[in-house]
C-alpha positions as CSV (number, residue, x, y, z in Angstrom):
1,X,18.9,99.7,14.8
2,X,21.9,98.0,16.5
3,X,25.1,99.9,17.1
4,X,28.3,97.7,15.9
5,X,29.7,97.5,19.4
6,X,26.5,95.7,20.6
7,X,25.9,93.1,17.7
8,X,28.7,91.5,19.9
9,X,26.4,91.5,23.1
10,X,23.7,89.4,21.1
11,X,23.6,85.5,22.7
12,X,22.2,83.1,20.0
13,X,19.8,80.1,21.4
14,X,19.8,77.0,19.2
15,X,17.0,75.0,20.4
16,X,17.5,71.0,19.7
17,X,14.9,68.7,18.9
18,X,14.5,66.0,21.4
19,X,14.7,62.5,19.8
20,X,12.6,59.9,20.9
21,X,13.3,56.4,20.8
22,X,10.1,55.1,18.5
23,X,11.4,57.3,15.6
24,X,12.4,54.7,13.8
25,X,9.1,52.9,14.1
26,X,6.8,55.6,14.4
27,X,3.2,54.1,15.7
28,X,2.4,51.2,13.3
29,X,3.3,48.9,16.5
30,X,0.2,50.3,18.0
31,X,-2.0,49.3,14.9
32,X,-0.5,45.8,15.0
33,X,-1.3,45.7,18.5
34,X,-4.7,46.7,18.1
35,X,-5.1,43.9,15.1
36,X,-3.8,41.3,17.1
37,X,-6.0,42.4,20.1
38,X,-9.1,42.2,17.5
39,X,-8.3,38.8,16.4
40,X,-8.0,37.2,19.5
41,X,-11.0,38.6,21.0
42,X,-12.7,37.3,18.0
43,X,-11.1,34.1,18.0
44,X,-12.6,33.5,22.0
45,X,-15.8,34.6,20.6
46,X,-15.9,32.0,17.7
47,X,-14.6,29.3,20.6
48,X,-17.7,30.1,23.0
49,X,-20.2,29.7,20.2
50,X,-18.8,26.3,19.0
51,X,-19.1,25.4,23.3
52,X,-22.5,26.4,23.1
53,X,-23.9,25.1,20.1
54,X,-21.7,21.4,21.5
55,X,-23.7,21.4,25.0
56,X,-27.1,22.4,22.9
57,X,-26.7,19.4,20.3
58,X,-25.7,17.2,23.4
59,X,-28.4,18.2,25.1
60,X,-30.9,17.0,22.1
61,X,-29.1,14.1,21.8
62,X,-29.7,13.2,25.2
63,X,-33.3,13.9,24.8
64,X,-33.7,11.5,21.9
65,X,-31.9,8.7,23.7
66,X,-34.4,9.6,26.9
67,X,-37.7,9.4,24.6
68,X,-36.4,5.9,23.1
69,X,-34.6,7.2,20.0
70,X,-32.4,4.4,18.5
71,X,-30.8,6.9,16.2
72,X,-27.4,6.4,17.8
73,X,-27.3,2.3,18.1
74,X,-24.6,0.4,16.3
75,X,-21.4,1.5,15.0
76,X,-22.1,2.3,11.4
77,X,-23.1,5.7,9.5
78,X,-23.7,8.2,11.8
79,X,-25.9,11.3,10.7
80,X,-23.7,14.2,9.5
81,X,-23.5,17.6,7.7
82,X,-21.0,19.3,6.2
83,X,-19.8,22.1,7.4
84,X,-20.2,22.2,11.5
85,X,-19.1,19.8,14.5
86,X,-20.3,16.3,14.2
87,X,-24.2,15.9,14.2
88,X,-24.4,19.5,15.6
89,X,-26.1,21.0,12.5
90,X,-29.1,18.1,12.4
91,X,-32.8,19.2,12.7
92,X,-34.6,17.0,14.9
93,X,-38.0,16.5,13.8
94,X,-40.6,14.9,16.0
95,X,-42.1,11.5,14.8
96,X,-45.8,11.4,15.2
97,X,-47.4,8.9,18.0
98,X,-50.8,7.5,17.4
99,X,-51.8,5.9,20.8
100,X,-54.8,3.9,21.7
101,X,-56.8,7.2,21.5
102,X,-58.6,9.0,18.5
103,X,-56.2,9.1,15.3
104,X,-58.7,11.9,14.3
105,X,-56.8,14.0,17.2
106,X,-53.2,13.7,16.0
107,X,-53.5,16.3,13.3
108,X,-55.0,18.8,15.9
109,X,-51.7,18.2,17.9
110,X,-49.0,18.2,15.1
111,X,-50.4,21.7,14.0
112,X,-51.3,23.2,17.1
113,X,-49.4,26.4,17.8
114,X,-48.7,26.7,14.4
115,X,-51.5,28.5,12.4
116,X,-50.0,28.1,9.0
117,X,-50.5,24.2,8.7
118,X,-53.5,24.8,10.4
119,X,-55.1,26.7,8.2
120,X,-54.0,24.7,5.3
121,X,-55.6,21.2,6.7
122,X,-58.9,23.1,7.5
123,X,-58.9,24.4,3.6
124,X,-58.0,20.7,2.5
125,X,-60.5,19.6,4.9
126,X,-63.3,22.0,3.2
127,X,-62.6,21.1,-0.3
128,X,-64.5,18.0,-2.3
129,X,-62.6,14.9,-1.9
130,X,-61.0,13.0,-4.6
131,X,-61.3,9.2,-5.5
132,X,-58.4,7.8,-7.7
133,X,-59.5,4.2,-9.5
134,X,-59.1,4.2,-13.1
135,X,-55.8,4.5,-14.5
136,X,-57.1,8.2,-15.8
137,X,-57.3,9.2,-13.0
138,X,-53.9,7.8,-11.6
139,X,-52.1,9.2,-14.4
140,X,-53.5,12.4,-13.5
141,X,-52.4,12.3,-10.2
142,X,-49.1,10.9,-11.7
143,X,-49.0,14.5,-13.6
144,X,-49.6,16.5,-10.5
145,X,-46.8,15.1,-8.7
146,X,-44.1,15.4,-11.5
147,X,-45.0,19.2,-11.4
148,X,-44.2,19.1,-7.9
149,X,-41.0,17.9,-8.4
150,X,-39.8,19.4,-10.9
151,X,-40.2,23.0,-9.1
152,X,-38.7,21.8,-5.7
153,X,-35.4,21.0,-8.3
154,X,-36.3,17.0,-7.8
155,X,-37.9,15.8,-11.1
156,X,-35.1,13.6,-11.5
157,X,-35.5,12.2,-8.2
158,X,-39.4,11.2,-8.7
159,X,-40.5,8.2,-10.9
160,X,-44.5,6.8,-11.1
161,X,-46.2,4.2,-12.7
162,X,-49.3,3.2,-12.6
163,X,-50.2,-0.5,-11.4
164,X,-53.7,-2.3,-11.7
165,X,-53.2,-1.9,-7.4
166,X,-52.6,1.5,-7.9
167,X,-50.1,4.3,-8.3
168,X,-46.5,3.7,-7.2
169,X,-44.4,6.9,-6.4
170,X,-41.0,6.4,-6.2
171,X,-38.7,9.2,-4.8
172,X,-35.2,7.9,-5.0
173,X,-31.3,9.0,-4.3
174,X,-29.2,9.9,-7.6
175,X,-25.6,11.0,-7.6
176,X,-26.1,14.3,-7.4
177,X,-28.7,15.1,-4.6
178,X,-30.4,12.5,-1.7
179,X,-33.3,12.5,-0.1
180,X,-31.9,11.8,3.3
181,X,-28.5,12.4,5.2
182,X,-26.6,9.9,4.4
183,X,-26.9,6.7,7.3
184,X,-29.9,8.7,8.6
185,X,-33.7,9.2,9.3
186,X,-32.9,13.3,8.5
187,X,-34.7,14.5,5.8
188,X,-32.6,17.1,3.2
189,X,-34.0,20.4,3.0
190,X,-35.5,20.0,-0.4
191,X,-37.0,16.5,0.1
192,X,-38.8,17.8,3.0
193,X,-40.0,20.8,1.2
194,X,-41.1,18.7,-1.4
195,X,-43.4,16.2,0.7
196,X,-45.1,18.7,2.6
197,X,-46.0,20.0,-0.5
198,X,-47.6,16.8,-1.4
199,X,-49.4,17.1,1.8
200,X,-52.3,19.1,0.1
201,X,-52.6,16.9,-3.0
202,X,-52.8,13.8,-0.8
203,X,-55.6,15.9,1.5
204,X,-57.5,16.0,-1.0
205,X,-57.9,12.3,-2.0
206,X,-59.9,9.5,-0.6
207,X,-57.6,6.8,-1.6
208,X,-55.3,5.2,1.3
209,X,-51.7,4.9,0.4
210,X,-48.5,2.5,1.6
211,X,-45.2,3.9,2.7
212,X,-42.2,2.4,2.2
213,X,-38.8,2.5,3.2
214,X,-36.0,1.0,1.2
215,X,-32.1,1.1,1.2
216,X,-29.4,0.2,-0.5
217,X,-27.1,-3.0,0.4
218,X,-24.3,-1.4,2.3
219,X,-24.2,-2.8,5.7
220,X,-23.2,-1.0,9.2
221,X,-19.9,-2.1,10.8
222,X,-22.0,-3.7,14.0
223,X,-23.6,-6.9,12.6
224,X,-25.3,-7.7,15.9
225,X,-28.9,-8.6,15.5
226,X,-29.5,-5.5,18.6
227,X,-28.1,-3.1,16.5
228,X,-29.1,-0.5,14.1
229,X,-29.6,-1.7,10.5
230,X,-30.6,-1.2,7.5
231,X,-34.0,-2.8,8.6
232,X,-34.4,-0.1,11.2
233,X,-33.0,2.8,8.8
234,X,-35.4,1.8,6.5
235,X,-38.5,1.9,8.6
236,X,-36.9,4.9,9.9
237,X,-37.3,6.8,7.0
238,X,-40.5,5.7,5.9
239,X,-42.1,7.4,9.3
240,X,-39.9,10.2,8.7
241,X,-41.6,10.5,5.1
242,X,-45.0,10.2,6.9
243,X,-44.3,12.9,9.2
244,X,-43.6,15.6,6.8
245,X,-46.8,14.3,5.0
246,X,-48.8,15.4,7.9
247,X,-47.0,18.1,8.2
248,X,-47.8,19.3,5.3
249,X,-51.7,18.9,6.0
250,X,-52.7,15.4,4.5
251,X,-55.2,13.4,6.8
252,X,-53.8,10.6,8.8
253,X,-56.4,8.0,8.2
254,X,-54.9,7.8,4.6
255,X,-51.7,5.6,5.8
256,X,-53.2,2.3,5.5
257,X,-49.4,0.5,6.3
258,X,-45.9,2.0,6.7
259,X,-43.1,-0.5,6.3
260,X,-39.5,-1.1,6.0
261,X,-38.0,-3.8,3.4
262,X,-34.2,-3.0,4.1
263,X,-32.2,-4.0,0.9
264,X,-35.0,-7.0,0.0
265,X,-36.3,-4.9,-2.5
266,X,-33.5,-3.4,-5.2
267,X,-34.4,-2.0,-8.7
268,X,-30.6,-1.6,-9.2
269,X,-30.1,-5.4,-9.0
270,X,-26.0,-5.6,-10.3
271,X,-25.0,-2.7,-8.4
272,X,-26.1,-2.4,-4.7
273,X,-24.7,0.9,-3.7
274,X,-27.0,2.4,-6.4
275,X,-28.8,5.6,-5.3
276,X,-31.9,4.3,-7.0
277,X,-32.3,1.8,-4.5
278,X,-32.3,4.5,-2.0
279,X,-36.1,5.4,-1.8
280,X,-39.4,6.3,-0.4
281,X,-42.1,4.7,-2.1
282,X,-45.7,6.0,-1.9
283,X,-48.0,3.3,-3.1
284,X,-51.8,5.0,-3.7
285,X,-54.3,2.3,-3.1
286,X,-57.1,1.8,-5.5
287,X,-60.4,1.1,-3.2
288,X,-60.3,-2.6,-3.7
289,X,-56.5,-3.2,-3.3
290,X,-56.8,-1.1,0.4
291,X,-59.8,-3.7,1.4
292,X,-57.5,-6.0,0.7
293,X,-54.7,-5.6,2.9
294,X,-57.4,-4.1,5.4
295,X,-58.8,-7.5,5.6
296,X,-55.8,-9.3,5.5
297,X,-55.2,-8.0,8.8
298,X,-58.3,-7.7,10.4
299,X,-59.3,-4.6,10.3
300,X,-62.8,-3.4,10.4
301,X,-64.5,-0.5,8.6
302,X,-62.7,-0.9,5.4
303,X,-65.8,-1.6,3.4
304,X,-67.0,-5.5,1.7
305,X,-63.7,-6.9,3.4
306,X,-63.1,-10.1,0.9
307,X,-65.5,-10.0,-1.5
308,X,-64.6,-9.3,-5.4
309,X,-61.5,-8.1,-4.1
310,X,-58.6,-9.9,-6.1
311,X,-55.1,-10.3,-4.7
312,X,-52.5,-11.7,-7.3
313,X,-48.9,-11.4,-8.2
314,X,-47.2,-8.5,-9.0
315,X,-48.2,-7.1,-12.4
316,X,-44.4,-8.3,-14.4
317,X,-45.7,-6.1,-17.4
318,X,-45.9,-3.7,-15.3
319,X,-42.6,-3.7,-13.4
320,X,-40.5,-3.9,-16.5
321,X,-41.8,-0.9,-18.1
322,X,-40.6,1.1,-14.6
323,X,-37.4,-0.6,-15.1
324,X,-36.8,0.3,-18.8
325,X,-38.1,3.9,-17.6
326,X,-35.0,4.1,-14.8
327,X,-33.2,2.5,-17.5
328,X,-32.5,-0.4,-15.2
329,X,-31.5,-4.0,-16.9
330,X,-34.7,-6.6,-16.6
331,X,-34.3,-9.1,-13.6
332,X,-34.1,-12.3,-15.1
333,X,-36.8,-15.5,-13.9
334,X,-36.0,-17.7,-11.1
335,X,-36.2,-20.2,-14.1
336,X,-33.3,-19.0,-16.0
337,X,-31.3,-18.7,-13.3
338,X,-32.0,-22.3,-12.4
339,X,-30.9,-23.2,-15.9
């Protein structure tokens, strides 16, 4: 214990906290720092992939243009998706080419590396054939394609009738869902789904079937007779329509004709921007009806080629009972139009 003469002799030592300057901050500049560092990074990460997936689309476009693609001509609708750069997001999908060689061989070539679709048009090719000529049996056929569509989500988009020639598919634009892009050959996911499902059901049938291409009246801006039009779009799509039909396994020899009307051909008659008008139209040929046209150009093989083999007007009856079924107005007689 401490005398009282030498509590005096005790030194005290106050030690003072040193005060920094970043007191009043503490270190939430470094965390903003470090967010800001983050974000930019990510920002020249999202840049190079946009770059890349530019040059790759470029590249494809200069591909097509190389092989004789025409997509591009003209100055009207352009093919586009939402939702990316400008034609970037587009599938490209090869059109089949049937040369001067054996059409039996294109098949073999579309499915070749790919042993799905393979597969599928050797099963089709193993199972009994089908033959389609009494309006029974179109009907049924009718059937089998309304079940189709209704599970791909299109039901609304498909209309059939049968015709004395045949059955006539239609698979038509509404307001809510198209089958292509708009201005384009591109098929929309669910229309392509949707034919290659068909594919099967058409392998499995003898009948021979038209294709045809139809659009609606809008015009592109470029009215030159070199450019791309509606006539081209049209056909466009119609060998678009057969080339996911291959796809999905049907035989080639059953496209007897694919064609493109353009606008000639309107079921909306008073309003030409209707989506109805908008359509791929499968025509299944009854045997006598394919003769027909096979004879009509030329072609040999085909069977009796003009013999009991009737080729009249379209059936009227017919074609106004698929109107009042779209709910379309009647298209009035050149004669009441004269009067």
């Amino acid at each position: 214990m401490l005398k009282p003469h030498e509590k005096h002799d005790q030194a005290i030592i106050k030690r003072a906290g040193r005060k920094h300057d970043d007191d009043g901050h503490g270190g939430a500049w470094k965390v903003a720092f470090a967010d800001f560092c983050l974000a930019l990074l990510s920002l020249f990460l999202v840049l190079w992939l946009i770059a890349a997936r530019e040059q790759q689309a470029m590249k494809e476009i200069m591909m097509d243009a190389l092989a004789g693609s025409r997509q591009g001509e003209g100055q009207g609708v352009m093919p586009e998706q939402k939702g990316g750069p400008r034609g970037s997001l587009i599938d490209r999908f090869p059109m089949p080419r049937n040369g001067m060689g054996d059409t039996r061989t294109e098949g073999k070539k579309e499915n070749e590396g790919k042993p799905e679709q393979a597969k599928a048009k050797s099963d089709a090719e193993a199972k009994p054939k089908m033959s389609y000529q009494t309006p029974e049996d179109l009907l049924a056929l009718s059937r089998a394609l309304d079940k189709l569509s209704e599970e791909a989500g299109l039901k609304s988009n498909l209309q059939s009738v049968v015709t004395p020639h045949g059955l006539r598919v239609m698979l038509h634009d509404t307001d809510k869902q198209g089958m292509f892009v708009r201005g384009s050959a591109v098929p929309t996911d669910r229309f392509r789904k949707l034919l290659r499902e068909m594919g099967p059901i058409f392998a499995q049938m003898e009948n021979q079937m038209l294709i045809v291409g139809h659009t609606d009246s809008l015009q592109y801006v470029y009215t030159g007779f070199d450019g791309y039009s509606n006539w081209t779009l049209s056909a466009n799509r119609a060998m678009s329509a057969r080339a996911q039909l291959l796809a999905g396994s049907m035989n080639p020899e059953s496209v007897l004709q694919v064609v493109g009307m353009a606008d000639r051909a309107p079921l909306d008659t008073k309003n030409a921007s209707a989506g109805v008008n908008r359509r791929i139209e499968l025509l299944i040929l009854t045997r006598g009806q394919a003769d027909s046209i096979a004879s009509m150009f030329g072609m040999t093989g085909q069977g009796q080629q003009g013999q009991d083999i009737e080729v009249g007007a379209p059936d009227t009856p017919t074609l106004q009972r698929l109107r009042d079924k779209l709910g379309l107005p009647a298209k009035k007689e050149r004669a009441e139009n004269a009067n």
